[in-house]
C-alpha positions in Angstrom: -40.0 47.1 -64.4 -40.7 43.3 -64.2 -42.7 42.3 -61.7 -41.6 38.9 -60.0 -44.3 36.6 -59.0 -42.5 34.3 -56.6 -42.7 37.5 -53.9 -44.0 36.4 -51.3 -46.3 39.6 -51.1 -48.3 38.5 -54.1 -50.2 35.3 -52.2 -49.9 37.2 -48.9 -51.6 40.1 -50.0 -54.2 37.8 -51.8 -54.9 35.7 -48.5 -55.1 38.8 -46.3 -57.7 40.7 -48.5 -59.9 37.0 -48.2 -59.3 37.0 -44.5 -60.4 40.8 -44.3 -63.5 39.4 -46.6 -64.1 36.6 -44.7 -64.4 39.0 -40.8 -66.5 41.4 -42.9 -69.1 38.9 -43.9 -68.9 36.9 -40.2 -69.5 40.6 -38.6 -72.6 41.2 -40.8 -74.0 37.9 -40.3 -73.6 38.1 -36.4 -75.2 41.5 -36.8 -77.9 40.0 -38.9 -78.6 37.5 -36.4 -78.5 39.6 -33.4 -81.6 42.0 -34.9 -83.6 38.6 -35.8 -83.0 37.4 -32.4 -83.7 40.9 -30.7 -87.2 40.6 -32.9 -88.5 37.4 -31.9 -87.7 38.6 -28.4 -89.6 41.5 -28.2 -92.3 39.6 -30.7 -92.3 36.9 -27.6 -92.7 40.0 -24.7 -95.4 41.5 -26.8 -99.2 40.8 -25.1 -101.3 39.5 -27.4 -103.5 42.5 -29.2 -106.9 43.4 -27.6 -109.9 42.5 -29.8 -110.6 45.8 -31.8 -113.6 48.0 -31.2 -113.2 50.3 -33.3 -114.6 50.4 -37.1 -113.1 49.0 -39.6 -110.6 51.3 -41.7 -111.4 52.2 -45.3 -109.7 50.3 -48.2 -107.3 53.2 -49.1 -105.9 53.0 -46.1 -105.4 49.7 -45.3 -103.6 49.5 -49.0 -101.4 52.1 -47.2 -100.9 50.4 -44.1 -99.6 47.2 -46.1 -97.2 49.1 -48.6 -95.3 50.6 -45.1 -95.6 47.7 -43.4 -94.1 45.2 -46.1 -91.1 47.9 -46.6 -88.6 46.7 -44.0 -89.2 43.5 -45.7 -89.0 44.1 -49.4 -84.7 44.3 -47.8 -82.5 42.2 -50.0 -82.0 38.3 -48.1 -77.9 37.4 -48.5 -77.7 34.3 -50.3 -76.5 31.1 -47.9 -73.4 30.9 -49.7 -72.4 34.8 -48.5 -73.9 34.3 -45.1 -71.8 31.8 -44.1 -68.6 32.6 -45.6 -66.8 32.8 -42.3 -67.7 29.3 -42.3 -66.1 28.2 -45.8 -63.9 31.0 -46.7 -60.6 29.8 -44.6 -60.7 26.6 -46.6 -60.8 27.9 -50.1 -57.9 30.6 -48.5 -55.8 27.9 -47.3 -56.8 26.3 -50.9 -55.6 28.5 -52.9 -52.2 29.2 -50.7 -51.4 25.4 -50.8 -52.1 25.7 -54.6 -49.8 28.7 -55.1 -47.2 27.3 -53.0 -47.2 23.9 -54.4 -48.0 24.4 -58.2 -47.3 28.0 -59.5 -44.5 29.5 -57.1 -42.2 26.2 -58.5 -43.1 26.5 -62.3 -42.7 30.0 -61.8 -38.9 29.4 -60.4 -38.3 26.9 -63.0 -39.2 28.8 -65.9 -36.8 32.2 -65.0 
């Protein structure tokens, strides 16, 4: 069975699975940018730590007191590009509809 490719489904289906990409990746960057925010505040409500008085911890375990505390940031970083998709993602989808619509949905039609 041929598949015709001057359905309208076929750019639909493509510009709804980059809009469904593009709410993902704004969702995850608002989250993202919410916990940063929430960090900084309660790094800004925190009192300043008392001077210590007590002796100074052996090597081995300030080696293990580094390796936990660098953990939560050894997370991957999202590139720029990803983390602002929601930004630039509408204009490559209205791109490439424009493109389908103008270029290959015609030559298509011509050709059959």
């Amino acid at each position: 069975m041929p598949v015709d490719l001057t359905s309208p489904w076929i750019p639909l289906s493509i510009i709804m699975l980059l809009g469904i990409f593009m709410v993902y990746q704004f969702i995850q960057e608002r989250k993202t940018s919410r916990a940063l925010a929430l960090e900084e505040a309660s790094a800004a409500a925190q009192p300043a730590p008392a001077p210590a008085t007590e002796p100074a911890p052996s090597a081995g375990a300030a080696a293990v007191a580094a390796s936990t505390s660098s953990a939560p940031e050894a997370k991957k970083k999202m590139k720029l590009r990803w983390r602002t998709a929601w930004i630039w993602l509408p204009f490559l989808i209205g791109f490439f509809g424009q493109a389908y619509l103008s270029f290959i949905k015609p030559m298509l039609e011509n050709a059959g």
